[in-house]
N, C-alpha and C positions, 0 to 999 in steps of 0.2 A: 633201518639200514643206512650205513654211512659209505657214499661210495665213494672212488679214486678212479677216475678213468684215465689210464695209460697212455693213449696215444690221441692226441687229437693233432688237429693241422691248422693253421689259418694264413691268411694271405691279404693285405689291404691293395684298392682300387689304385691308391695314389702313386703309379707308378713311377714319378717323377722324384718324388723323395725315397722308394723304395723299390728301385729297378731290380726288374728280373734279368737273372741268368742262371735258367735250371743245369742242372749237370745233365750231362748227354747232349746239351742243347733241344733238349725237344721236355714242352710243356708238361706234364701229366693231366691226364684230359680233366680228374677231377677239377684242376684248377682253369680248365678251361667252361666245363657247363654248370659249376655248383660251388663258387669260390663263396668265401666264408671268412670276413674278418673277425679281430679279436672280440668286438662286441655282439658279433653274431653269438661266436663260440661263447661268450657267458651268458647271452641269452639264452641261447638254446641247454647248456648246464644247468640253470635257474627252472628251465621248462622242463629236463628230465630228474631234475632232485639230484645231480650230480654237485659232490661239498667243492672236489677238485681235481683239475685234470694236470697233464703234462702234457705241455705247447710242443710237437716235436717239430723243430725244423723243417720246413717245407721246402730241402732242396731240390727237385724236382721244378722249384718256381724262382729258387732266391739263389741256390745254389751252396756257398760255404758265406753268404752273407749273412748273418744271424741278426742284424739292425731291428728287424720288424718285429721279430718274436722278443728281442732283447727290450724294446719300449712297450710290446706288451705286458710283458715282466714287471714294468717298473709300474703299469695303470693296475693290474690287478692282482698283488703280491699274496692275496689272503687266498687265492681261486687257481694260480697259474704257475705249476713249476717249470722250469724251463731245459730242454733236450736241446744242444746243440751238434752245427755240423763243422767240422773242418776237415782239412786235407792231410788226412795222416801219411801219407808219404812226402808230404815239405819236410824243407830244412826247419822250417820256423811251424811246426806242430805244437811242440809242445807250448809255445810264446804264443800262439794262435788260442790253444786252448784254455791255457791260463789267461789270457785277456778274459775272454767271456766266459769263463767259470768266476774268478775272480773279481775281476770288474765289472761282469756286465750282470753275475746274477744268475748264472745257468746252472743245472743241480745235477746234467747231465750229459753223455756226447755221443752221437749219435755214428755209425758207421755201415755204411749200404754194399756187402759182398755178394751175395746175387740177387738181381733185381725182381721186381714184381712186374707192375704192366710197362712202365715206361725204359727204355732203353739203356740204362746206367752202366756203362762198362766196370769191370772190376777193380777194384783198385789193386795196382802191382799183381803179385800173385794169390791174393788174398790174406787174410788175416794174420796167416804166419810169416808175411813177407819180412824180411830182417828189416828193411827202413821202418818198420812200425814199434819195432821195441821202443825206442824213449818214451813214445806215448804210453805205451801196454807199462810201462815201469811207472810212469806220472803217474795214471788213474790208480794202477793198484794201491800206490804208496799214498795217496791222496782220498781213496774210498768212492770216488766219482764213479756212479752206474755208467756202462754202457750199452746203448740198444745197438742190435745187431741186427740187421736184415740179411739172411742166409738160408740157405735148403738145409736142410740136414746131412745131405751130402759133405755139407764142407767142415762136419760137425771135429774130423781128424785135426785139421788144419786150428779151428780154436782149439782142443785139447792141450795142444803144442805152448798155445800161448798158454793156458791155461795150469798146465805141470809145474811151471817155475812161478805162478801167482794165482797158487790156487785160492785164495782170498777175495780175489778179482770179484766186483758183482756185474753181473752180467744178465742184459735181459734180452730174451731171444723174439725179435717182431716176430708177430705171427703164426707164432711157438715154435721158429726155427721152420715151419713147416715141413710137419713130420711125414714121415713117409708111410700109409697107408693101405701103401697097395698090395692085391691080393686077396684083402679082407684077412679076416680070422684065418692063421692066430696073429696077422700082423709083425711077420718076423723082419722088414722095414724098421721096425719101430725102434730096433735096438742102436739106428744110426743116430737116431738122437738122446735115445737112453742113455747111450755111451759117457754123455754128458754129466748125468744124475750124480756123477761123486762126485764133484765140484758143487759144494753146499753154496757156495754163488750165485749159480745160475738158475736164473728163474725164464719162465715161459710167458708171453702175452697173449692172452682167447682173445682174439678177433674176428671180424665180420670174415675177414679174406681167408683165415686159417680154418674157419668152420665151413665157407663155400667150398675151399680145396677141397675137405675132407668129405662135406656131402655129395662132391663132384664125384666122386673116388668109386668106382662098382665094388659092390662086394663089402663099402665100409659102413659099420657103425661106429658116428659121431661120440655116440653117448659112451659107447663100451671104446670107444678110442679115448675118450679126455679120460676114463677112469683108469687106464691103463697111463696115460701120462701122471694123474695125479698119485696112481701106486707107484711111477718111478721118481717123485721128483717130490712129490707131499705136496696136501694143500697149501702147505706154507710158501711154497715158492711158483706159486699161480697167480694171474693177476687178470685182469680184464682191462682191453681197450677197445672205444667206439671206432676209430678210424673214421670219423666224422673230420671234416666232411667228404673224406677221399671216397668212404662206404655211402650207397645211398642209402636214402631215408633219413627220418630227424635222430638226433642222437638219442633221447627217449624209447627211439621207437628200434636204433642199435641196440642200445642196452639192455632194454626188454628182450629181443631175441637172444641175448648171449646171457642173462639171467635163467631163459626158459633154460637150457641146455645144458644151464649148473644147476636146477630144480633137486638133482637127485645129492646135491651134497649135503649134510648136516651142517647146523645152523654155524654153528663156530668156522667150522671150514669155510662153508659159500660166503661170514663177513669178512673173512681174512682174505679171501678172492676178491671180492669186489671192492675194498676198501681198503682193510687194514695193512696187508702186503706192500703195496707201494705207498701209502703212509711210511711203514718203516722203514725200505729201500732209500724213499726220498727224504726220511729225515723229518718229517711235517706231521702235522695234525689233523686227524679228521675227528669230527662231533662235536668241536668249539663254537659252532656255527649256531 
């Protein structure tokens, strides 16, 4: 099996060459009890038989400063794709982003609409805000994935973006976090279903998207992702450890979100855990 883990995070001590300033101004606590630099993060890769992950952005610590994931980039090109963040409501977006796609290496851009633990207020009105078009016009015209941190709730608001570039690739952190409540038949689900025409967008199984869901009374996990991958196909699944924001080693991530793909066939579960964002990101896995 050749894997591609989606979402990892990392952060170095040297605060002095790589000052933080998280958005919201308040740290996220991962990076305050289980912080984890670039050479952790390949270690611990190395340790769970991961070929290659995507570095995303640790704005929660750095902010819209990309320096430290962007020299990560440059130390381990064969292992590390790179997600960036900037401020899609500046004048200077799209100049923002193109620096560090272009210059700096980045294969991706990252953008936070409702938040997770740490306090991130929304940007603008969110995703459909008018000041965001140049960007939403850059990425599509340019092919650059975007991850997306968002409930499913807000799933109207990308649609919007969505109608006029429906080409857009799009990967939802979390898998959008889908709305499971109720249990069976999960009629929640179709706020993110709603998404499924847009052959773009793809879903991320995470530690955090699997605890929602085993939080949820009444849900089954299992008969939940199969209902995702009946709306969306295994093709547009992926996996990420969310190491080291998720606790536990990334090994011991990946193994849990492998159990819980157990029931897919072989072809599907390696296009989940590898080949998927292999081709999203443009890169190679099994060269290794």
């Amino acid at each position: 099996m050749h894997y591609f883990d989606t979402h990892t995070h990392a952060i170095s001590s040297d605060t002095g060459t790589y000052p933080s300033k998280p958005l919201g101004g308040t740290h996220s606590q991962w990076s305050r009890q289980r912080p984890a630099d670039a050479d952790q993060l390949v270690r611990s890769l190395d340790a769970a038989g991961v070929e290659r992950a995507a570095l995303v952005q640790a704005s929660t610590f750095y902010g819209f400063d990309n320096s430290y994931a962007a020299d990560a980039l440059r130390r381990f090109p064969d292992r590390l794709v790179g997600v960036c963040s900037v401020d899609f409501l500046a004048d200077t977006a799209v100049e923002n982003l193109r620096y560090w796609i272009e210059e700096r290496g980045f294969r991706g851009v990252r953008i936070r609409v409702s938040d997770g633990t740490t306090k991130v207020p929304t940007p603008g009105s969110g995703v459909s805000d008018e000041r965001m078009r140049a960007v939403w016009d850059y990425v599509s015209a340019q092919r650059i994935p975007v991850c997306i941190q968002m409930h499913s709730k807000d799933a109207p608001k990308l649609a919007e973006v969505l109608e006029t570039r429906p080409g857009m690739t799009v990967l939802l952190d979390h898998a959008g976090r889908p709305d499971a409540s109720g249990g069976a038949p999960y009629p929640h689900l179709s706020e993110i279903g709603r998404l499924a025409r847009f052959e773009g967008v793809h879903l991320k199984v995470t530690p955090p998207a699997l605890r929602r869901l085993d939080d949820e009374p009444g849900a089954d996990v299992t008969e939940v992702l199969r209902r995702l991958v009946g709306m969306f196909g295994a093709e547009r699944l992926m996996w990420g450890s969310n190491f080291p924001a998720s606790e536990g080693s990334l090994a011991q991530l990946r193994d849990g979100i492998e159990a819980r793909l157990s029931w897919l066939e072989g072809a599907d579960r390696a296009a989940v855990l590898g080949g998927n964002a292999a081709r999203v990101y443009g890169v190679a896995v099994g060269a290794r």
